[in-house]
VMD Tcl script that draws the C-alpha trace (Angstrom):
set ca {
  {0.00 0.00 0.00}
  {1.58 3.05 -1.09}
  {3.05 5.40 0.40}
  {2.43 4.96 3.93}
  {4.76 8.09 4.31}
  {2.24 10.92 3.43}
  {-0.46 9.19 6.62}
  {-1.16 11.69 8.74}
  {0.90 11.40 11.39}
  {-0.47 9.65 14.61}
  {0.10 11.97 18.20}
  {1.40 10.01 20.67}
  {-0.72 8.03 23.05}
  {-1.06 8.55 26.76}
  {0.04 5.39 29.02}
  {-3.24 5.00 30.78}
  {-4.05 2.13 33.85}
  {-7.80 2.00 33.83}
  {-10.51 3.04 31.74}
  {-11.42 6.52 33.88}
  {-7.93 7.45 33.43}
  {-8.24 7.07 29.39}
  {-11.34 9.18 29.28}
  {-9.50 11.59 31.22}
  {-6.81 11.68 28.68}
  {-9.06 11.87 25.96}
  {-11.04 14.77 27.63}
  {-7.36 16.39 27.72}
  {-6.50 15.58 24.01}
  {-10.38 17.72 23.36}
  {-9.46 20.23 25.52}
  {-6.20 20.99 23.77}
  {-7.56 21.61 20.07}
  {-7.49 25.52 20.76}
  {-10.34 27.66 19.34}
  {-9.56 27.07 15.59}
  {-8.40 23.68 14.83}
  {-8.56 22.13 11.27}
  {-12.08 20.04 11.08}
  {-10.21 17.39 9.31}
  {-7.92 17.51 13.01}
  {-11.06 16.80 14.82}
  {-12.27 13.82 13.09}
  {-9.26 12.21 12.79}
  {-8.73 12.93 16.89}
  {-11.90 11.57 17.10}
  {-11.73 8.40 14.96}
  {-8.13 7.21 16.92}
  {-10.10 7.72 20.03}
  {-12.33 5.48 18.75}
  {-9.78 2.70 17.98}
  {-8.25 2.57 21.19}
  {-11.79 1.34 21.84}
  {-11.33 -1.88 19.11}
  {-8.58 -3.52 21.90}
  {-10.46 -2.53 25.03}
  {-13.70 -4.41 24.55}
  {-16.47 -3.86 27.22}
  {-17.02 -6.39 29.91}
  {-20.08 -8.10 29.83}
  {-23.55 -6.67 30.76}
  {-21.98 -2.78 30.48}
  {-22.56 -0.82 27.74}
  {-19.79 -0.31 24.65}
  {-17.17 1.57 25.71}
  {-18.51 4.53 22.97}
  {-21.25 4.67 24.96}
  {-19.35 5.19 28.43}
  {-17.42 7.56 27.02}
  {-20.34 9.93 26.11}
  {-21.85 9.70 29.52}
  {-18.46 10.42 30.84}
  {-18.04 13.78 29.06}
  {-21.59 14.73 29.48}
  {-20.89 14.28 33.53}
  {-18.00 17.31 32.90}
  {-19.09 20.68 32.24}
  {-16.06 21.76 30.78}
  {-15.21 22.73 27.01}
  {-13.13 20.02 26.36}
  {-16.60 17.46 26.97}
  {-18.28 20.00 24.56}
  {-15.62 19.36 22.23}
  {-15.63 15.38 22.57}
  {-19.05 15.25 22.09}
  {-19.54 17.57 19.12}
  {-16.60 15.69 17.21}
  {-18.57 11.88 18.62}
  {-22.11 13.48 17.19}
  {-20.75 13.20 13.85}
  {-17.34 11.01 13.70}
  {-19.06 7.90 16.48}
  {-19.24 4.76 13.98}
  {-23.10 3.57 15.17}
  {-26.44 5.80 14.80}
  {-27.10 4.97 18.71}
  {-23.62 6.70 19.57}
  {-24.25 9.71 17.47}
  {-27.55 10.35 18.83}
  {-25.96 10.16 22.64}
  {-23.48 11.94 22.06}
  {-25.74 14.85 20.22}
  {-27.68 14.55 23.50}
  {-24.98 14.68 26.00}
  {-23.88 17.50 24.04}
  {-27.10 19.39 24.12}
  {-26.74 18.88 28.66}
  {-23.49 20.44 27.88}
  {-24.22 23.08 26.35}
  {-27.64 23.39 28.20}
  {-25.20 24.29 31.39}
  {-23.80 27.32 29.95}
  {-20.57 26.03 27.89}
  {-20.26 27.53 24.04}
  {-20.64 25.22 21.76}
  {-17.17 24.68 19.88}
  {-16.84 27.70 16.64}
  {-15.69 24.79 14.60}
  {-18.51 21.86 15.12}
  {-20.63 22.60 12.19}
  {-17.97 21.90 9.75}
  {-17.02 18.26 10.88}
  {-18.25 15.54 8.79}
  {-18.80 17.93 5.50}
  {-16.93 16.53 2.93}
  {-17.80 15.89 -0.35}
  {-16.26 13.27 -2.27}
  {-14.59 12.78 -5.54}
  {-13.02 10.27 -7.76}
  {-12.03 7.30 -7.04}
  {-9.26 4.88 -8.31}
  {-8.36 1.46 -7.98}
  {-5.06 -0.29 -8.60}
  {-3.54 -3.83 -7.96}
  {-2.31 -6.40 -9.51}
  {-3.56 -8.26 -12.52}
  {-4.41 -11.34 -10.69}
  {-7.10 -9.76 -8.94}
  {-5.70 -10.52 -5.42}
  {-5.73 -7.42 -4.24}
  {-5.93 -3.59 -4.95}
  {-5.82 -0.49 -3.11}
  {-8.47 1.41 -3.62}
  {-8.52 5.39 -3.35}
  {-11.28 7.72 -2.45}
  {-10.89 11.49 -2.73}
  {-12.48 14.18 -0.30}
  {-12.30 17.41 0.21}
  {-12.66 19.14 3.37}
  {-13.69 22.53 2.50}
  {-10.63 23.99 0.55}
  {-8.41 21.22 1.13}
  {-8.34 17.74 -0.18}
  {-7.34 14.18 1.25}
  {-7.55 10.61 0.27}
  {-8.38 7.81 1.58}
  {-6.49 4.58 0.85}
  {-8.09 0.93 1.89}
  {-5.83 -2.29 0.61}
  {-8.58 -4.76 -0.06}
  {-7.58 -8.56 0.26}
  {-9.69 -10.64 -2.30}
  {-8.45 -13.44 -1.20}
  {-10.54 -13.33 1.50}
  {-13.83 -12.09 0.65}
  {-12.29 -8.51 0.11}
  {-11.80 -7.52 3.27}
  {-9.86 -4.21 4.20}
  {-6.80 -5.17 5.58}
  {-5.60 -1.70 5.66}
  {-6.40 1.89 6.05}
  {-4.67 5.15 5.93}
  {-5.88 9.05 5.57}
  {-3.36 10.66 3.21}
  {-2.46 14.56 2.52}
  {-1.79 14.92 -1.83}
  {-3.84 12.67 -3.29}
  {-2.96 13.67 -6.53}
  {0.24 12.56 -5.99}
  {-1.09 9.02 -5.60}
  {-2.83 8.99 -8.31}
  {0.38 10.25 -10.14}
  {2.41 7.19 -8.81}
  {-0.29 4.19 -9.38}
  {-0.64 5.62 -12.78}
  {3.08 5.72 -13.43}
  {3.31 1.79 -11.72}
  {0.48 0.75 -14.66}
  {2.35 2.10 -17.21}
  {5.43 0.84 -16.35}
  {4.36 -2.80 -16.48}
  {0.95 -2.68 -18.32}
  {0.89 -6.79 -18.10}
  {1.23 -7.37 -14.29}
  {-0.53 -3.77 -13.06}
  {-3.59 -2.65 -13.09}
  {-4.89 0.87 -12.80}
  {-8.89 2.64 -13.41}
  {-11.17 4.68 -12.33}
  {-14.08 3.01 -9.96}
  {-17.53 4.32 -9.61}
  {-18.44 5.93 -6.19}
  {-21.06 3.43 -5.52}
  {-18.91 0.86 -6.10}
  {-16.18 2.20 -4.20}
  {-18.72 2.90 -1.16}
  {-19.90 -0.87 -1.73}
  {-16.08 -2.14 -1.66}
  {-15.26 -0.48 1.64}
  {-18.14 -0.67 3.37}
  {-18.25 -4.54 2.76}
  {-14.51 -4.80 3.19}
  {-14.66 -3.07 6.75}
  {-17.47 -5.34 7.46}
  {-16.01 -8.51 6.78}
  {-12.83 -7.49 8.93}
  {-14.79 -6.70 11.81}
  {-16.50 -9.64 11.72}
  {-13.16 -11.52 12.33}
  {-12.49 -12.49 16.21}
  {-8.54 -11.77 15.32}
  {-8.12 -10.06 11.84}
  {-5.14 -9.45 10.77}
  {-4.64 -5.51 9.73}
  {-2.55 -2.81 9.91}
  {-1.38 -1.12 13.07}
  {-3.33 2.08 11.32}
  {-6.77 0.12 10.51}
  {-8.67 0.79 13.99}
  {-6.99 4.43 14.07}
  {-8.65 5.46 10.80}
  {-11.74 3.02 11.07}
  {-14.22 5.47 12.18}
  {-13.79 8.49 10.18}
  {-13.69 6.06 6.81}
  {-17.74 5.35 7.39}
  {-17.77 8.94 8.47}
  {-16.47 10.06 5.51}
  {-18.16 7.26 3.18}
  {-21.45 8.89 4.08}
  {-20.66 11.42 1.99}
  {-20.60 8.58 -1.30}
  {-23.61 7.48 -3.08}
  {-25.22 4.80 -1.84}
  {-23.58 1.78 -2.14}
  {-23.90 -0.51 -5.35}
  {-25.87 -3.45 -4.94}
  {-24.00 -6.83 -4.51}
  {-23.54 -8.69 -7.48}
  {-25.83 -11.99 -7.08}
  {-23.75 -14.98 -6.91}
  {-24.98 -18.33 -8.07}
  {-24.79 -21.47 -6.32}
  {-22.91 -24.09 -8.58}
  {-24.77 -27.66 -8.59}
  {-22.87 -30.61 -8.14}
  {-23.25 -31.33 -11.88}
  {-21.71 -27.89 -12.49}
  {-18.58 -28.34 -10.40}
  {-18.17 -31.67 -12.13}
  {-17.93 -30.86 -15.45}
  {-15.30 -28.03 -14.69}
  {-13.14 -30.48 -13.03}
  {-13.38 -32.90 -16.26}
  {-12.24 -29.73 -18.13}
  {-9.70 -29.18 -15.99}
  {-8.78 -32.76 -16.23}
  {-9.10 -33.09 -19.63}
  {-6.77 -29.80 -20.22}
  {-4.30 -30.92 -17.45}
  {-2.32 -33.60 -19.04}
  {-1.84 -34.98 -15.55}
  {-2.73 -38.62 -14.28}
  {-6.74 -38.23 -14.25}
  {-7.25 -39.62 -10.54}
  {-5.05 -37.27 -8.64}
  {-6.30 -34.14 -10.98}
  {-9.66 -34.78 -10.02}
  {-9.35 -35.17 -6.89}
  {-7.11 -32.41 -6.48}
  {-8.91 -30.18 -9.45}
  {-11.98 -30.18 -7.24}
  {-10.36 -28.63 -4.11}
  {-8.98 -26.15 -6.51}
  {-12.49 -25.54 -7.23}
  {-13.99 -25.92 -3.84}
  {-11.31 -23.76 -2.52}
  {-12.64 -20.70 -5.14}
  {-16.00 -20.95 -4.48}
  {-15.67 -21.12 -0.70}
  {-13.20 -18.19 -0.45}
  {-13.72 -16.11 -3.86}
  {-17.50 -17.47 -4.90}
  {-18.19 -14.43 -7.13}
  {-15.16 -15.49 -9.03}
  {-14.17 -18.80 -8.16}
  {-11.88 -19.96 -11.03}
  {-9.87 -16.73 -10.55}
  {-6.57 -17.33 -10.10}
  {-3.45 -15.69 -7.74}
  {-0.63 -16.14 -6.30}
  {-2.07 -15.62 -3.13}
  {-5.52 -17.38 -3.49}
  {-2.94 -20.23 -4.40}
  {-1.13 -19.88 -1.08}
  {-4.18 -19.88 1.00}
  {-5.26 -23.12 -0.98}
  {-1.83 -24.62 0.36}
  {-1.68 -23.68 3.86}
  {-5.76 -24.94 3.64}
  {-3.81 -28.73 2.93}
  {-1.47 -28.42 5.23}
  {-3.48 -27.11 8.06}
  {-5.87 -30.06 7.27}
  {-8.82 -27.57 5.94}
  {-8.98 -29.47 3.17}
  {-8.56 -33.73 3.01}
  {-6.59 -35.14 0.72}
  {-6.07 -38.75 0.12}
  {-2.00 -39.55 0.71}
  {-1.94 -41.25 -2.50}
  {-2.42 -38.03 -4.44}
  {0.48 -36.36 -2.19}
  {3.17 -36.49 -4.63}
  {0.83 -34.63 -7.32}
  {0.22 -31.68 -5.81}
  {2.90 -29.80 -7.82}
  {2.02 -30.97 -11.20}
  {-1.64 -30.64 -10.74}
  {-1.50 -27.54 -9.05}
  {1.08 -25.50 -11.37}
  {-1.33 -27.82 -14.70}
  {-4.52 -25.64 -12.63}
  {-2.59 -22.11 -12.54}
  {-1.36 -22.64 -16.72}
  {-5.60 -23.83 -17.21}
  {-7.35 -20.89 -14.92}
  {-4.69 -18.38 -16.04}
  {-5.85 -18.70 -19.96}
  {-9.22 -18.78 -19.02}
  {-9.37 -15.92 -17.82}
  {-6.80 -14.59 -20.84}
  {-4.04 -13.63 -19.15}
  {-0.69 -12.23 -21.27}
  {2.40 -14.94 -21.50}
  {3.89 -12.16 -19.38}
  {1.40 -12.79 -16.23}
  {0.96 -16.17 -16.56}
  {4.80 -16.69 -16.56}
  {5.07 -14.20 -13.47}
  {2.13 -16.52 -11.71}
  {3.75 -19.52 -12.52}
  {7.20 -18.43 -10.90}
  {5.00 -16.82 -7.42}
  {3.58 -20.66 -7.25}
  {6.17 -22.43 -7.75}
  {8.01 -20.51 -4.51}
  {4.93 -21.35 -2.84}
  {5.03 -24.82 -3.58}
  {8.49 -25.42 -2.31}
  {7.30 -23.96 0.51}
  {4.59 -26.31 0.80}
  {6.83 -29.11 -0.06}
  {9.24 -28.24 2.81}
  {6.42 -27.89 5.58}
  {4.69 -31.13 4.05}
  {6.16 -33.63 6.77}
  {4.45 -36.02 8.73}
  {4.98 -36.80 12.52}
  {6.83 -39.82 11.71}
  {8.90 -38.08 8.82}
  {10.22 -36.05 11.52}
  {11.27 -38.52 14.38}
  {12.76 -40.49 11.49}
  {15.51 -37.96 10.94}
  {19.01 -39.29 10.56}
  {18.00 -43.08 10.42}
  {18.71 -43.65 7.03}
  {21.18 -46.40 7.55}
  {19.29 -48.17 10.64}
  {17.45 -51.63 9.86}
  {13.79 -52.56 10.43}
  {14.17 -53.33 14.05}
  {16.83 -50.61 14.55}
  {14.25 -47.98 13.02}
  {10.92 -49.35 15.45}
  {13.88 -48.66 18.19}
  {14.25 -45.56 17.46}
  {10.97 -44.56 17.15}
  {9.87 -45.72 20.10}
  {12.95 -44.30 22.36}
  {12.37 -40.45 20.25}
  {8.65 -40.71 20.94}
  {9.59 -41.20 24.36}
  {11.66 -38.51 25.00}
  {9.15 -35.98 23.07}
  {5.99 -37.09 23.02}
  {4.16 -34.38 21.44}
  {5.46 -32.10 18.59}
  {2.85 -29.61 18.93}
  {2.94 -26.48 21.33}
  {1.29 -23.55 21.98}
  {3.42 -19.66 21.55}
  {1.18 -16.41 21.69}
  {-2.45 -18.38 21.91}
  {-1.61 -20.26 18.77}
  {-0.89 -24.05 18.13}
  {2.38 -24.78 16.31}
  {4.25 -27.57 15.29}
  {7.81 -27.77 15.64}
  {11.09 -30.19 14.63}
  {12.35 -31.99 16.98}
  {15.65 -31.78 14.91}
  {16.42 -29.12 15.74}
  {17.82 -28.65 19.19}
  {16.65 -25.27 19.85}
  {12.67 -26.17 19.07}
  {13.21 -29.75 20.72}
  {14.38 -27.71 24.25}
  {10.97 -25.17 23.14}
  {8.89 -28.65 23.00}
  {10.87 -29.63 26.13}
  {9.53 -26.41 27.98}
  {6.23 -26.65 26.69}
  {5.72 -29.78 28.55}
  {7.91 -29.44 31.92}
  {5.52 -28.42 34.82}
  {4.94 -24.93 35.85}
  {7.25 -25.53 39.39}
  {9.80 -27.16 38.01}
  {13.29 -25.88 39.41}
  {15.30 -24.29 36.48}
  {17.91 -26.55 37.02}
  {16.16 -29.47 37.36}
  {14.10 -28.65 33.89}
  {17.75 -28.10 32.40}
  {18.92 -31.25 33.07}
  {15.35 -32.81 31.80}
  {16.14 -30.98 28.58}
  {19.40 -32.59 28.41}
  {18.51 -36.09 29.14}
  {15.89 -35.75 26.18}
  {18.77 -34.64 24.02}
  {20.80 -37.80 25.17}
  {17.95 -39.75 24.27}
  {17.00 -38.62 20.57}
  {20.38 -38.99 19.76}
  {21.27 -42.12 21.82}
  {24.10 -41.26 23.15}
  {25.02 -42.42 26.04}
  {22.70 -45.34 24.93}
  {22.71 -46.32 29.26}
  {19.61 -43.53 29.50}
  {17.26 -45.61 26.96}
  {18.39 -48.76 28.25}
  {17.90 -47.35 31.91}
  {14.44 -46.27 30.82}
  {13.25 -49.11 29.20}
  {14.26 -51.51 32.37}
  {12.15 -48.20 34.23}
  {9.19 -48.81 32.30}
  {9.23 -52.69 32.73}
  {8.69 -51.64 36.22}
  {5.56 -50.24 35.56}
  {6.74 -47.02 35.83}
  {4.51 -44.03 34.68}
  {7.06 -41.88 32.11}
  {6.95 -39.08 34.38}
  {8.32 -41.11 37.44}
  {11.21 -42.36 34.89}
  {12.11 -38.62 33.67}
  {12.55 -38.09 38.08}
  {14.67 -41.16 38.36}
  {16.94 -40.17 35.02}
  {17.29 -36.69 36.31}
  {18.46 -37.98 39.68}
  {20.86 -39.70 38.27}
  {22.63 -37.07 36.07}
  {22.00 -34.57 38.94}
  {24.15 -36.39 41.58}
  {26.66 -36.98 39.06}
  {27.93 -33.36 38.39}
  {30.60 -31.78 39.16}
  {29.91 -28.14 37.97}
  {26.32 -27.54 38.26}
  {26.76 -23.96 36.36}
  {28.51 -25.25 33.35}
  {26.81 -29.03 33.74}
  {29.65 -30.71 33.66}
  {29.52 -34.45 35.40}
  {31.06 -37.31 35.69}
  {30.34 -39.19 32.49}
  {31.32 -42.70 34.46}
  {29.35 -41.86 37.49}
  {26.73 -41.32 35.00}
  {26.79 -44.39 33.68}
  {27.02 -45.93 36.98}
  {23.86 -44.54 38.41}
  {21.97 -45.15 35.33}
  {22.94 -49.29 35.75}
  {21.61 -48.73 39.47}
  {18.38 -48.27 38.31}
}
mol new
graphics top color blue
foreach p $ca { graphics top sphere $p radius 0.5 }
foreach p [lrange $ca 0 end-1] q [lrange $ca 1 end] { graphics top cylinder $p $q radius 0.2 }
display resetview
């Protein structure tokens, strides 16, 4: 999205402890603005106010926070509510907050403060062309809307992700909007084949953003732009000022017998082996019209990606037999959607190159379980190999963790992740040092080496013992063999010793 340099520049926040002491600070930001401060100033003020608001939701049973807010200011008799309010009676993103804070303002004023010399110029913008650009794929474009603001004139600039439903992933206000214009035409006509740049009707453009800001907000954890809730509310504001937006184009459902006989074209086109194009032709397909369903044979870089991370996160089920001819298939579905939809050599080239990145990628990350606990056995035999497996299983059960919220799966290979894995499953009270040396006897066991702590272990187990009672008794054993605890250094033979003791 371009160029994030000419935003308007974002004041610095307040540090703030509790919700009182934010409305405080925003009652301070208000009361700052002077007599004569640009409208465009006001609503902006407003609309970051606003998004502080996306990442402090309210608790349950109390109103939004928008709503507290109002009350709030209408509680304080003081210009700087009068200023909140007037800027919240115009800039607030729901019809319910607008009319509070009208009436809180009207209490306000009611109680002898001036209504601000400025408030009747908020909100009147009128807006002018618009222009979309992006890339020839179709998935995505950032889309520009012109306003003025009285004599001067801004833009506003949402990058729409059609990959997902066209969504606004991000949003920015932007001084010189000509300029823009300038450089998206100048990016078109510097590569005609891979760029595309036009003008977009204002009902359309209303339609695009309006549905765009929807479908982000209807995401529990969207994934935007540090600038998306700080611009948020003064893009409806200033929206209102469009025509009404275009109607939705009417998308058809596709009958089984529809989505059929595209896969047998695809098939028939492919030159692949019929049973693995099929099957993997109509995930292709499946994938489009679950994702992109006014256009589901388009085709993208991108919409590609999400198809892949859709088979490896399991979205999509895939019988192993068709594994290996996911490549072949997939790049035989770009070359087949890509003249369809009569893309240049040029494009189709530059498609086929973005995919075939993506596919390495894919064919890096495609590893099963046992793939990875099978490291580095090449050369073992059949029994040597079920050995193995059973003594790395052992040491790390699991391969799956949990880092920010989110489930990952990591490789055990690699010492670093293995210790992460190690972590992940050590109990909260654990002594540092004792979890260190837990970490350490894992490591001894993937590799084997000293091959006394899986032979220990396995006499452990024919005990009956539970594997956490056999991780206590290893430990114990390395632990009273040190002999620098700091730099865990021990006794490799009194190691050994202890370990036969068990």
């Amino acid at each position: 999205m371009s160029p994030v340099s000419r935003a308007r520049k974002k004041a610095p926040q307040p540090v703030t402890h509790s919700v009182t002491g934010l409305f405080k600070d925003i009652l301070n930001d208000f009361s700052a603005l002077g007599a004569d401060p640009e409208p465009v100033d006001v609503e902006l003020l407003a609309s970051e106010v606003l998004g502080q608001f996306h990442d402090l939701p309210a608790e349950d049973g109390e109103a939004p926070l928008g709503l507290e807010l109002i009350a709030f200011a209408q509680r304080k008799i003081t210009p700087g509510a009068a200023a909140l309010l007037a800027a919240l009676r115009v800039v607030a993103e729901s019809d319910v907050e607008r009319k509070a804070a009208d009436a809180g303002l009207q209490v306000v004023l009611g109680r002898g403060i001036p209504e601000p010399a400025w408030a009747g110029a908020l909100g009147r913008v009128t807006a002018g062309e618009c222009w979309r650009t992006g890339d020839v794929f179709g998935d995505e474009s950032s889309l520009l809307t012109v306003f003025s603001h009285g004599d001067k004139v801004y833009g506003l600039l949402a990058l729409l992700d059609y990959t997902e439903g066209g969504r606004v992933r991000d949003l920015v206000v932007i001084d010189g909007p000509a300029d823009v214009v300038a450089e998206m035409r100048e990016q078109s006509d510097a590569d005609p084949e891979l760029v595309v740049f036009e003008a977009v009707d204002p009902a359309e453009a209303h339609r695009l953003i309006a549905d765009g800001l929807a479908a982000t907000d209807h995401l529990d954890e969207a994934d935007v732009s540090e600038d998306y809730a700080r611009f948020h509310a003064v893009a409806l504001t200033w929206c209102r000022a469009l025509p009404e937006p275009a109607l939705v184009p009417e998308v058809a459902e596709w009958s089984d017998a529809e989505r059929a006989a595209v896969v047998e074209q695809f098939v028939a086109a492919s030159g692949e082996d019929a049973e693995a194009a099929r099957a993997i032709g109509a995930l292709l397909l499946e994938h489009g019209l679950r994702t992109d369903p006014g256009n589901p044979l388009r085709v993208g870089p991108e919409k590609v990606a999400r198809f892949l991370e859709g088979l490896l996160g399991e979205e999509y089920e895939l019988d192993a037999d068709h594994e290996d001819a996911v490549e072949p298939v997939v790049l035989a579905w770009v070359q087949w959607t890509g003249e369809r939809a009569h893309l240049t050599e040029t494009a189709i080239a530059a498609l086929d190159e973005a995919v075939q990145d993506y596919l390495s990628e894919y064919a890096d990350d495609d590893d099963s379980p046992l793939e990875r606990y099978f490291a580095d056995t090449s050369e073992l035999s059949p029994t040597e190999l079920a050995d193995a497996l059973e003594r790395r299983m052992f040491a790390v059960p699991s391969l799956t963790t949990e880092i920010d919220e989110e489930e990952v799966d990591l490789d055990p290979n690699d010492p670093e992740q293995r210790r992460a894995l190690v972590i992940a499953e050590a109990d909260e009270d654990e002594e540092e040092q004792r979890l260190i040396l837990r970490a350490t006897i894992v490591d001894q066991l993937w590799d084997n080496e000293p091959a006394d702590v899986w032979q220990a272990a396995e006499r452990l187990r024919e005990g009956e013992l539970d594997r956490d009672e056999i991780f206590e008794q290893l430990i114990d054993a390395l632990e009273n063999s040190l002999l620098d605890a700091e730099n865990l250094e021990y006794d490799a033979d009194a190691y050994v010793e202890a370990l036969a003791e068990l």
